[in-house]
TORFINU-589696 format. One record per residue: y, z, x of N, C-alpha, C, O in turn. Coordinates in Angstrom, 1 decimal. Layout:
<atoms>
+--------+--------+--------+--------+--------+--------+--------+--------+--------+--------+--------+--------+
|    n.v |    n.w |    n.u |   ca.v |   ca.w |   ca.u |    c.v |    c.w |    c.u |    o.v |    o.w |    o.u |
+--------+--------+--------+--------+--------+--------+--------+--------+--------+--------+--------+--------+
|      Y |      Z |      X |      Y |      Z |      X |      Y |      Z |      X |      Y |      Z |      X |
...
+--------+--------+--------+--------+--------+--------+--------+--------+--------+--------+--------+--------+
</atoms>
This chain:
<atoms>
+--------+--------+--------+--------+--------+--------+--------+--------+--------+--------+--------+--------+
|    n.v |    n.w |    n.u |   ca.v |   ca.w |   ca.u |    c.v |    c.w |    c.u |    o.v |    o.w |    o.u |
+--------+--------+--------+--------+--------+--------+--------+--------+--------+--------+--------+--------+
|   68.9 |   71.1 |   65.3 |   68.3 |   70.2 |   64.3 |   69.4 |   69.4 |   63.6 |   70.3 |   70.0 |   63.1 |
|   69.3 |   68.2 |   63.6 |   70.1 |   67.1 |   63.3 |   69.6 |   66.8 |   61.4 |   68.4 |   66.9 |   61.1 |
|   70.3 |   66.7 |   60.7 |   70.2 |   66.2 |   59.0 |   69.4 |   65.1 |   59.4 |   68.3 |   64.9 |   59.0 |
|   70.3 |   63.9 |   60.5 |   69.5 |   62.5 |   60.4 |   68.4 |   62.3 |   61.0 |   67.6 |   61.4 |   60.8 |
|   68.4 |   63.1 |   61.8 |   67.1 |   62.5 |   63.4 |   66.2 |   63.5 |   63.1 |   65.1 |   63.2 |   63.0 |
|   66.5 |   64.6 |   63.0 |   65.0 |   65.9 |   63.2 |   65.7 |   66.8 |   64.2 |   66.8 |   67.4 |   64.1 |
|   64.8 |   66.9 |   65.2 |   64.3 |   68.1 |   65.9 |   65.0 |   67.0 |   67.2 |   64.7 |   66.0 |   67.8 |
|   66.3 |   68.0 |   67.4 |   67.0 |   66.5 |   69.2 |   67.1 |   67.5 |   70.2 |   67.6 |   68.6 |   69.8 |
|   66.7 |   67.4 |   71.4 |   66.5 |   68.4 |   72.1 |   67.8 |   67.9 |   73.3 |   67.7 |   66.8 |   73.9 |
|   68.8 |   68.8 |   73.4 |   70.3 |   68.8 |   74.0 |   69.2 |   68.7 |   75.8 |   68.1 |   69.0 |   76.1 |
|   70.2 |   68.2 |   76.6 |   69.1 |   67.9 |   77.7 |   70.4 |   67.4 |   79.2 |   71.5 |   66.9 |   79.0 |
|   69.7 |   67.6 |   80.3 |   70.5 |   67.5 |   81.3 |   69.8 |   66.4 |   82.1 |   68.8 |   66.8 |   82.6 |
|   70.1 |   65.4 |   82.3 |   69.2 |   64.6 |   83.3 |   69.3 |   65.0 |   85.1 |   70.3 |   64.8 |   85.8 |
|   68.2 |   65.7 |   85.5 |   68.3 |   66.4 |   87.1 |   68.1 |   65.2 |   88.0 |   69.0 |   64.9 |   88.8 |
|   66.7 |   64.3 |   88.0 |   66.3 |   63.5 |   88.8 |   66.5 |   62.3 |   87.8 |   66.6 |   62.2 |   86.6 |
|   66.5 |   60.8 |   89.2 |   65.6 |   60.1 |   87.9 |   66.4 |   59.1 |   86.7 |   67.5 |   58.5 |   86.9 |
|   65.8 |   59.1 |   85.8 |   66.2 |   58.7 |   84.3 |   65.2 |   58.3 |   83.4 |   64.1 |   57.8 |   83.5 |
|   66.1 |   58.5 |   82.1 |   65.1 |   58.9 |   81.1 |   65.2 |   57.3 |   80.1 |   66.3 |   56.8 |   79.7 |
|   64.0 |   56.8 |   79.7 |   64.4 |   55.7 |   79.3 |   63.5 |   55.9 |   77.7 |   62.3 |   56.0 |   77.5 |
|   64.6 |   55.7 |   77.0 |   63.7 |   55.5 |   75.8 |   62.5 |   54.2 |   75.3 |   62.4 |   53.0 |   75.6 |
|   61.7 |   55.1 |   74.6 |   60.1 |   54.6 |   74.1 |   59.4 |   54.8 |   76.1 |   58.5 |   54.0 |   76.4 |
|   59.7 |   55.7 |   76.9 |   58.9 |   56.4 |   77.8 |   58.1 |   57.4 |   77.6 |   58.6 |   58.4 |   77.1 |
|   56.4 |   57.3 |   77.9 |   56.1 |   58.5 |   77.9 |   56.3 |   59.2 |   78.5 |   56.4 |   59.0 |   79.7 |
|   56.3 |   60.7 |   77.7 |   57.2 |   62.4 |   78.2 |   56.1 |   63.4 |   78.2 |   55.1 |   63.4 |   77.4 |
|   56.3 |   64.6 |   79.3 |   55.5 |   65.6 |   78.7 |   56.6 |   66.6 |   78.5 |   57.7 |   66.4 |   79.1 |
|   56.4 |   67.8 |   77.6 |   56.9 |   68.8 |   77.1 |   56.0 |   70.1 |   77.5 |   55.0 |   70.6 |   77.1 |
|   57.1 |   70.3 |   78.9 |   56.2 |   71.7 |   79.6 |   57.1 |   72.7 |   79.2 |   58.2 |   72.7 |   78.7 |
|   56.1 |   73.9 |   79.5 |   57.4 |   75.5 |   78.5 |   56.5 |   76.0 |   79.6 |   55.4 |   75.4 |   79.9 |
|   57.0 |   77.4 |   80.3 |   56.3 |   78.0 |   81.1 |   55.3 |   77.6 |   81.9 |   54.2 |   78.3 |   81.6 |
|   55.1 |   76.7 |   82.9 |   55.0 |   75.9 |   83.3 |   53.7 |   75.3 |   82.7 |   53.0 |   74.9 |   83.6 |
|   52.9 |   75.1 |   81.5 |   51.9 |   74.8 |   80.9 |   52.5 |   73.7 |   80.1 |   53.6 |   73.9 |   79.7 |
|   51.6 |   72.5 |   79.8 |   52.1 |   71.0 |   79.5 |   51.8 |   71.2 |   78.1 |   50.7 |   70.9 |   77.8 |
|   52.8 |   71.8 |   76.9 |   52.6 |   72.0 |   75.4 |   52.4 |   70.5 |   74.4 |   51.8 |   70.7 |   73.3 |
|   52.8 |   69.2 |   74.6 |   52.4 |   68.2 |   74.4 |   53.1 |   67.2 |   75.4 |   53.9 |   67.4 |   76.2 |
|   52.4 |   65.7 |   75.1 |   52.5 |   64.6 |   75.6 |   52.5 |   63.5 |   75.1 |   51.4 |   62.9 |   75.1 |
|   53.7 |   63.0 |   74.5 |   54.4 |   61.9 |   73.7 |   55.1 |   61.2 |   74.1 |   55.2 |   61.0 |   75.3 |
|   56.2 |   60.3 |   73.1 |   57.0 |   59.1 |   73.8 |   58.3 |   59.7 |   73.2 |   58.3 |   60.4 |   72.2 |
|   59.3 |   59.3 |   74.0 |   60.6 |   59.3 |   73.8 |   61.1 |   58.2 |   72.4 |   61.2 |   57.0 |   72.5 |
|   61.3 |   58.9 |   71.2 |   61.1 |   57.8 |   70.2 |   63.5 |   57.4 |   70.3 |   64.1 |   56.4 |   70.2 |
|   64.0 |   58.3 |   70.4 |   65.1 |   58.6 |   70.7 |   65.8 |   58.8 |   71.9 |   65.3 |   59.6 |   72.7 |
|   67.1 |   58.2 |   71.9 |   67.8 |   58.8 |   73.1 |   69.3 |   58.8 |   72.9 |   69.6 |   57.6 |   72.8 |
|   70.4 |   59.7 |   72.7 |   71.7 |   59.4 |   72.6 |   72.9 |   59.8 |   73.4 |   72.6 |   60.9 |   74.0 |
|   74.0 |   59.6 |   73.7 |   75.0 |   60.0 |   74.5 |   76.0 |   60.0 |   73.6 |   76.5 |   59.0 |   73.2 |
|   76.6 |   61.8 |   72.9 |   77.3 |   61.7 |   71.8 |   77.0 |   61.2 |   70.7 |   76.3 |   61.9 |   70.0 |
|   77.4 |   59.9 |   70.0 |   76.8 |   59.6 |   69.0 |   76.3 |   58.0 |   69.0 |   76.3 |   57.3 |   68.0 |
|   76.1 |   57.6 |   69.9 |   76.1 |   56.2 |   70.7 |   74.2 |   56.1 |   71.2 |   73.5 |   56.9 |   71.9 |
|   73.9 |   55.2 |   70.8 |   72.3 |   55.1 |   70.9 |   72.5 |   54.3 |   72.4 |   73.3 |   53.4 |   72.6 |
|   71.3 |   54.9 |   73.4 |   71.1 |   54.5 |   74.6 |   69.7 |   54.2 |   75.0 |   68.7 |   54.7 |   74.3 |
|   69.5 |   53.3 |   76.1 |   68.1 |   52.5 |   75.9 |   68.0 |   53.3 |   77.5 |   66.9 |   53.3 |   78.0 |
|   68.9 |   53.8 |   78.1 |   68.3 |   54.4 |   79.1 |   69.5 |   55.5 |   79.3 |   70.4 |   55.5 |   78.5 |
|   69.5 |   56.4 |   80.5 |   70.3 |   58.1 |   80.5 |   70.1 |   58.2 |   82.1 |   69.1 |   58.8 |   82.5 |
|   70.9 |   57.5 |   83.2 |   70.4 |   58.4 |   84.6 |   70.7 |   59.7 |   84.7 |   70.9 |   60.3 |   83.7 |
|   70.6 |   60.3 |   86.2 |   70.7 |   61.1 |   86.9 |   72.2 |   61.8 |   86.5 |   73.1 |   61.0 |   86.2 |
|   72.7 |   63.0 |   86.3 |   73.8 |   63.7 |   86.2 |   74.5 |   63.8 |   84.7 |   75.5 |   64.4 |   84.4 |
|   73.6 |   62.8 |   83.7 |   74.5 |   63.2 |   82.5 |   73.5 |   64.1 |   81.5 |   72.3 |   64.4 |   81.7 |
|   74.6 |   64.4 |   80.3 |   73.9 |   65.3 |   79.5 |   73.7 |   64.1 |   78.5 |   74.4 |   63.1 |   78.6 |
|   72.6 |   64.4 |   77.2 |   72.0 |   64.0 |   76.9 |   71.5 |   64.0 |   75.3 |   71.7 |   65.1 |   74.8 |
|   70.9 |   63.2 |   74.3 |   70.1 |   64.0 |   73.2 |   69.0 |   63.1 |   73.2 |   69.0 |   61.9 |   72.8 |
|   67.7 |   64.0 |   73.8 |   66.3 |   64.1 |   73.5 |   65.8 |   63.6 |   72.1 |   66.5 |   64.3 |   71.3 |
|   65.1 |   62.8 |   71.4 |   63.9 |   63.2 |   70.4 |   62.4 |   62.7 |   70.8 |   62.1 |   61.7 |   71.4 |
|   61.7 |   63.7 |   70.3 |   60.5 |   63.2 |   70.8 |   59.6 |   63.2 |   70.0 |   59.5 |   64.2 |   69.2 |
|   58.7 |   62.1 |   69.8 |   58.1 |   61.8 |   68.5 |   56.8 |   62.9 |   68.5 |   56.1 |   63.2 |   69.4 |
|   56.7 |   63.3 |   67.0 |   55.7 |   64.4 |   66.7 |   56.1 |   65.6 |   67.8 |   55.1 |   65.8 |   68.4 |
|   56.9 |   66.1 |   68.1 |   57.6 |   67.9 |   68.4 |   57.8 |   68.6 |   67.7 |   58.9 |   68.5 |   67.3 |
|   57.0 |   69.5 |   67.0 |   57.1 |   70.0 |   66.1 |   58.6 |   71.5 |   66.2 |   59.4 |   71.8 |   65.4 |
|   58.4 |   71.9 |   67.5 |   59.5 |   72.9 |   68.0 |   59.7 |   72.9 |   69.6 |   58.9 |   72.7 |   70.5 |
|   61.4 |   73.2 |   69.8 |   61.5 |   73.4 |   71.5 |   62.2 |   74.5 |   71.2 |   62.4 |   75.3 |   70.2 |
|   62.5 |   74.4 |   72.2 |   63.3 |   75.9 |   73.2 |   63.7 |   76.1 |   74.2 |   63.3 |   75.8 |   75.3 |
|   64.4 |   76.6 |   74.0 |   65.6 |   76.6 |   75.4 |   64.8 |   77.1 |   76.2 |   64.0 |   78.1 |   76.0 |
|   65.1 |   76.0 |   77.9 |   64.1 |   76.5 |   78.9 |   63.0 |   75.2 |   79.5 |   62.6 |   75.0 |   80.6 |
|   62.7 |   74.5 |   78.0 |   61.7 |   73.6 |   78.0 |   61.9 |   72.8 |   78.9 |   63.1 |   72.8 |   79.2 |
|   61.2 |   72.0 |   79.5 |   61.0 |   71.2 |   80.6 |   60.4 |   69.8 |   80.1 |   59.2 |   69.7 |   79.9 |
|   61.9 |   68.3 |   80.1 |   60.7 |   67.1 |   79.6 |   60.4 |   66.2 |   80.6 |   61.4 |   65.8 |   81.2 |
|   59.4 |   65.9 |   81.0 |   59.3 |   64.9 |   82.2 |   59.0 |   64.1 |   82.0 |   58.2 |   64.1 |   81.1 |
|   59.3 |   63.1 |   82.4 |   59.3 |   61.6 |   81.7 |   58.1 |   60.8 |   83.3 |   57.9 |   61.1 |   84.5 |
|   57.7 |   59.8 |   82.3 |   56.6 |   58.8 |   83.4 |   56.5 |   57.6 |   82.9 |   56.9 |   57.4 |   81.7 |
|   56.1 |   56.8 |   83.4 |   55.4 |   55.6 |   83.1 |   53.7 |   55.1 |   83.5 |   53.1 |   55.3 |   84.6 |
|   53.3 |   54.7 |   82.8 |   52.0 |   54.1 |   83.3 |   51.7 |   53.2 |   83.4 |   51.2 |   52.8 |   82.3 |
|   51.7 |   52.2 |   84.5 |   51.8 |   51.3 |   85.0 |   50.3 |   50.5 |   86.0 |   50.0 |   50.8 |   87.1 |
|   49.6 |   49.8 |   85.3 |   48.3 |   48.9 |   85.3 |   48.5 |   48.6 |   86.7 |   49.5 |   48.1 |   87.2 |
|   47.3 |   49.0 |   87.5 |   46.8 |   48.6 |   88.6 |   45.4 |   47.8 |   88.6 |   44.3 |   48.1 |   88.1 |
|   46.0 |   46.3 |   89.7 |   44.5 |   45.5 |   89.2 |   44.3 |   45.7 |   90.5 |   44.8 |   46.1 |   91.5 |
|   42.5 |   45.1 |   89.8 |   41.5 |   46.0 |   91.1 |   41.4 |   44.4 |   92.1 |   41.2 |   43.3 |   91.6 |
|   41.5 |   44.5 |   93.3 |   41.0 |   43.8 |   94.1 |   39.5 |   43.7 |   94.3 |   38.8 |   44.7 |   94.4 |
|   39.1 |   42.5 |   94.4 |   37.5 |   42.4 |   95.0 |   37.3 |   42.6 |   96.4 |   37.7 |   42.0 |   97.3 |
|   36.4 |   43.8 |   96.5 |   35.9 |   44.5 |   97.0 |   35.6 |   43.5 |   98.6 |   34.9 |   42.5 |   98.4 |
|   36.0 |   43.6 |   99.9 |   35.6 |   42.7 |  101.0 |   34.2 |   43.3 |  101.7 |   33.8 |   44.4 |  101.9 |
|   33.6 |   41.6 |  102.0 |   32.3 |   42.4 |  102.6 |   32.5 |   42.1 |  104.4 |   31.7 |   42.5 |  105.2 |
+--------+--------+--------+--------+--------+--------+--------+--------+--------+--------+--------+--------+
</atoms>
């Protein structure tokens, strides 16, 4: 727990990358405890707009009320698919 930020969740990036204002889910034993956006992201004390693959990290996530070691955040995007007209 950070004085300035809140609640920063210390974090390892495995796959991927994590890009701030991404929506995240916050899984704990493998059940999905919420699903929010990445309102924060930092490396040391240096604000980052994105985090690949192999570094460590500081998480915030908007409205988390509590984590815990162990938690799992997965990050996604949602991305608009237009529909094609239908061929006859």
């Amino acid at each position: 727990k950070l004085s300035t930020y809140g609640l920063v969740a210390g974090s390892y990036v495995k796959d991927g990358k994590i890009i701030r204002g991404a929506m995240a889910r916050l899984i704990r034993d493998g059940e999905i405890i919420a699903d929010t956006e990445i309102s924060a992201l930092k490396i040391v004390k240096d604000d980052k707009a994105e985090v690949n693959t192999g570094f460590e990290c500081g998480i915030k996530l908007a409205d988390i009320p509590d984590l815990k070691e162990g938690d799992i955040i997965e990050c996604y995007e949602n991305i608009p698919i237009k529909r094609t007209p239908a061929r006859s």
